[in-house]
KOLLUMZA-297445 format. One record per residue (C-alpha): y, x, z; residue in three letters. Coordinates in steps of 0.25 Angstrom, whole numbers, padded with zeros to 4 digits, always signed. Each point is the difference from the previous one (the first is absolute). Example, Ala and Ser with C-alpha at 12.3 -4.5 7.8 and 13.67 -1.06 7.14 Angstrom:
2
-0018+0049+0031ALA/+0014+0006-0002SER/
# end
This chain:
262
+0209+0099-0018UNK/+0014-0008+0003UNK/+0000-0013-0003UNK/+0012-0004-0012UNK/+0012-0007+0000UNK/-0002-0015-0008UNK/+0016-0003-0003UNK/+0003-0013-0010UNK/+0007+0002-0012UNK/+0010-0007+0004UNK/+0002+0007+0014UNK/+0014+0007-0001UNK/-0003+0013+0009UNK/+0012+0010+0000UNK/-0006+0015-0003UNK/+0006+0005+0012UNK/-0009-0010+0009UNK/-0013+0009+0007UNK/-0010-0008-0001UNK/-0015+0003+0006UNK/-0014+0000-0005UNK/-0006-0013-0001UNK/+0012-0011-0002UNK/+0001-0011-0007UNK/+0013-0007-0004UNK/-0001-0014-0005UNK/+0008-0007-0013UNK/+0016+0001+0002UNK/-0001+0006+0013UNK/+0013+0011+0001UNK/+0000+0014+0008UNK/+0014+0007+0001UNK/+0000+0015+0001UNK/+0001+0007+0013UNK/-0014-0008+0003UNK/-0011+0007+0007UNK/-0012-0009-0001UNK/-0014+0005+0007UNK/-0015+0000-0005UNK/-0005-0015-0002UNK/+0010-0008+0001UNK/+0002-0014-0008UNK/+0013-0002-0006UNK/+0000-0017-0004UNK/+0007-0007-0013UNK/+0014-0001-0001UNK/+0000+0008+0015UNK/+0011+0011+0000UNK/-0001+0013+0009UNK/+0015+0005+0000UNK/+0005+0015+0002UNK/+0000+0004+0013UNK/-0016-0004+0004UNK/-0009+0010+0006UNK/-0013-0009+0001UNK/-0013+0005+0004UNK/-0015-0002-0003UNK/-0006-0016-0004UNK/+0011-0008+0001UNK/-0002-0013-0008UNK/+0014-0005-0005UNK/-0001-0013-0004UNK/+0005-0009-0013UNK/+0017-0001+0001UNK/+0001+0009+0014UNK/+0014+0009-0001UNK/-0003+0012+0008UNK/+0011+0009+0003UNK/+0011-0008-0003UNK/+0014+0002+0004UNK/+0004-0003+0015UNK/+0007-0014+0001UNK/+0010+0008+0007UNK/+0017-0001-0005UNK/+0001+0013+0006UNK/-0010+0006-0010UNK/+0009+0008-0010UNK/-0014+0004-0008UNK/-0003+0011+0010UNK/-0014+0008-0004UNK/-0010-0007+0010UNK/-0012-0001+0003UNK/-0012-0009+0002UNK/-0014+0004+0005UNK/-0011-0006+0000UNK/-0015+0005+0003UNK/-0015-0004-0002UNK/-0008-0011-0003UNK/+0012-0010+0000UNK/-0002-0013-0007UNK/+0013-0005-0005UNK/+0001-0015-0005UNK/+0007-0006-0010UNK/+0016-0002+0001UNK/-0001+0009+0011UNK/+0012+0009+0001UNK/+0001+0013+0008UNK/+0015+0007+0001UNK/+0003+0014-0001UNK/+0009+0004+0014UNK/+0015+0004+0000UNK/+0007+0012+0004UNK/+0003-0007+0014UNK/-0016-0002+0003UNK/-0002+0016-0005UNK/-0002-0005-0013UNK/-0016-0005+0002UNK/-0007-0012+0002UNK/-0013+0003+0004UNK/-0014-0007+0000UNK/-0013+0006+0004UNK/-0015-0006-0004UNK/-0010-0009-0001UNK/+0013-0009-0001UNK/-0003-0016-0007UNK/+0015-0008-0004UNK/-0004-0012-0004UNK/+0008-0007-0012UNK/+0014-0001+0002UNK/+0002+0007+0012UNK/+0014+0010+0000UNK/+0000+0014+0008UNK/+0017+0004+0001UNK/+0005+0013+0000UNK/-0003+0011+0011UNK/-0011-0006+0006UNK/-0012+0006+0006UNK/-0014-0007-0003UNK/-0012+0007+0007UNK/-0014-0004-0004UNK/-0010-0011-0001UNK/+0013-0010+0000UNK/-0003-0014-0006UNK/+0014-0006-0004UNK/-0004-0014-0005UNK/+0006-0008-0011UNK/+0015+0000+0000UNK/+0002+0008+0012UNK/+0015+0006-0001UNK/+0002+0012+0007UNK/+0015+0006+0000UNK/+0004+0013-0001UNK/-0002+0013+0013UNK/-0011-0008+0006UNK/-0011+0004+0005UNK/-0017-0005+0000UNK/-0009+0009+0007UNK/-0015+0002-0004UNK/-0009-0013+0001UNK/+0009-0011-0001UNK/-0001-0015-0006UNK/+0011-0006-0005UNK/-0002-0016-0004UNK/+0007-0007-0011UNK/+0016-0002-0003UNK/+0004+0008+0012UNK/+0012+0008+0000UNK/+0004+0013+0009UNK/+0014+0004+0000UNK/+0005+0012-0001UNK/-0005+0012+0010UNK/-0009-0009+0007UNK/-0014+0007+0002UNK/-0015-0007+0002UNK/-0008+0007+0010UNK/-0013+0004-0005UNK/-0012-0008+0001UNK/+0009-0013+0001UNK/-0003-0013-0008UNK/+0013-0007-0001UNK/-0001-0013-0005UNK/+0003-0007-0013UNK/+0017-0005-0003UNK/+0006+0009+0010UNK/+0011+0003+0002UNK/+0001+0012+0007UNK/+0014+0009+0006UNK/-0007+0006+0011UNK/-0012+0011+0000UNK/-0013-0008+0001UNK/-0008+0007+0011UNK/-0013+0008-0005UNK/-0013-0006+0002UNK/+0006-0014+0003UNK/-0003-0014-0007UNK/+0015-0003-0004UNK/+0005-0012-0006UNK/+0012-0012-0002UNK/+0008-0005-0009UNK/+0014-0003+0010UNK/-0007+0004+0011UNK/-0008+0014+0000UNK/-0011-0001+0010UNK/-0010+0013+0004UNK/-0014-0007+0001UNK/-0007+0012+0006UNK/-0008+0012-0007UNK/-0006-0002-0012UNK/-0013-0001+0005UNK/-0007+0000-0014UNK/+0007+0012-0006UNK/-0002+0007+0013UNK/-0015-0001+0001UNK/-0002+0003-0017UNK/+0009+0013+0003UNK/-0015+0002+0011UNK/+0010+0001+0012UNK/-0009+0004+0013UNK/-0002-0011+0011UNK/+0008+0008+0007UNK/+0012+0004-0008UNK/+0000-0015-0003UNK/+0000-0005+0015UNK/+0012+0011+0003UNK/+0008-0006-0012UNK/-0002-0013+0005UNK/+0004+0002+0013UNK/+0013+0008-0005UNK/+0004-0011-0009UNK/+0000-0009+0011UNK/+0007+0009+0009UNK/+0012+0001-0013UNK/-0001-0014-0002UNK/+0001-0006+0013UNK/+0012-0012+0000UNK/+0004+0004+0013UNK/+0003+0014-0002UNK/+0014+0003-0008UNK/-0002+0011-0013UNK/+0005+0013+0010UNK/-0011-0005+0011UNK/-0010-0004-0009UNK/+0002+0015-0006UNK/-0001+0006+0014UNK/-0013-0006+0003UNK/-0006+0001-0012UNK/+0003+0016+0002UNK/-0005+0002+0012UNK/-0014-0004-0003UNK/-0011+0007+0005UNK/-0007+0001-0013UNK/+0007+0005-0013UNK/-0009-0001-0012UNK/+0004+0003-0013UNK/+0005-0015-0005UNK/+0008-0002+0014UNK/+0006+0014-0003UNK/+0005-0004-0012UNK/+0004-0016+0005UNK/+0008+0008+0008UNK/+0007+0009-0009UNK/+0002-0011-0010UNK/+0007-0009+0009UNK/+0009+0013+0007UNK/+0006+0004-0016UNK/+0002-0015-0004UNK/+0013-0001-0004UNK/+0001-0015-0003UNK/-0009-0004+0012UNK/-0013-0006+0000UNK/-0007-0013+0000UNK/-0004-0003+0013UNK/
# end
């Protein structure tokens, strides 16, 4: 038997919002029309869910999040567009998630299993994958990229159409241009430094002893001081062993377009 929906009084829901089974919307909280909200999902006072949101199963938006809001974009001349969002997200409060612009192909997309803590800002266009953790007040601008299993500390800011390569922890008050390498430890205030791989989040993710010791070893190889970036590129291709991650360390650095940190 499906579960009912549990909306406040004093929810303002548009008639034109779908709404699943299941839901429950909490005092003053608003959903536009043109809202698709999946089975489960928790909908905080005085939250606002704005046109344009497809949002899957169990998200949790919390107390004064805006999701969907217009991009922060001057070019924006009210476009429809669109933001995405899938399950099992917790949203914190004064969150706000952007809808994308004509120029990003109208999306901002965010996968699952997805925690923003309070106060953190994704832009328009920007591509989140899943089991991300942006911390509180962490700023990220519009067409960037963060790639499955990332850790984002507190107060840091991505510029625009940087990516964060997946399994990466990059460290609280950043300030990061560049592409932040996956599986690294990446941190600096005026100084961006690569500490390594992120050892912990590797071995929770149950990475083999081998996989893990061919990681390493590639990541030396990339991050050798001597070796410019065009070397280090070469040598790290023509490694004997190719697993997955090194496969993918490698294409990650070869379709950076603002470079990496290295």
């Amino acid at each position: 038997m499906s579960a009912p929906n549990s909306i406040h009084p004093s929810a303002v829901v548009d008639s034109k919002a779908e709404l699943g089974q299941g839901i429950t919307v909490g005092p003053l909280a608003v959903i536009e029309g043109d809202v698709v909200i999946g089975d489960g999902c928790q909908i905080g006072a005085q939250a606002s869910v704005q046109s344009g949101v497809r949002m899957g199963k169990n998200n949790k938006i919390y107390p004064h999040a805006a999701v969907g809001g217009d991009p922060q974009d001057l070019k924006y001349g009210g476009e429809k567009t669109f933001l995405e969002l899938g399950d099992s997200n917790q949203v914190r409060e004064f969150v706000t998630l952007n809808r994308g612009t004509a120029e990003g192909e109208g999306l901002t997309k965010i996968g699952s299993h997805n925690l923003f803590m309070t106060g953190s800002h994704v832009a328009h266009d920007c591509r989140i994958g899943s089991n991300v953790v942006l911390a509180n007040s962490v700023a990220i601008a519009g067409h960037c990229t963060i790639e499955d299993h990332v850790v984002v500390g507190g107060l840091t800011g991505l510029h625009q159409f940087a990516r964060i390569g997946e399994g990466c922890m990059a460290g609280g008050m950043g300030r990061f241009t560049k592409d932040l390498l996956p599986y690294t430890t990446t941190a600096g205030t005026e100084e961006i430094k690569v500490y390594g791989l992120n050892k912990i989040g590797l071995r929770r993710r149950g990475l083999s002893k081998d996989e893990f010791a061919a990681l390493e070893s590639a990541m030396r190889v990339y991050l050798n001081p001597q070796l410019n970036h065009t070397d280090a590129l070469k040598e790290l291709e023509g490694l004997p062993t190719k697993t997955r991650q090194i496969e993918h360390l490698i294409h990650f650095i070869k379709t950076s377009s603002r470079g990496v940190y290295r």
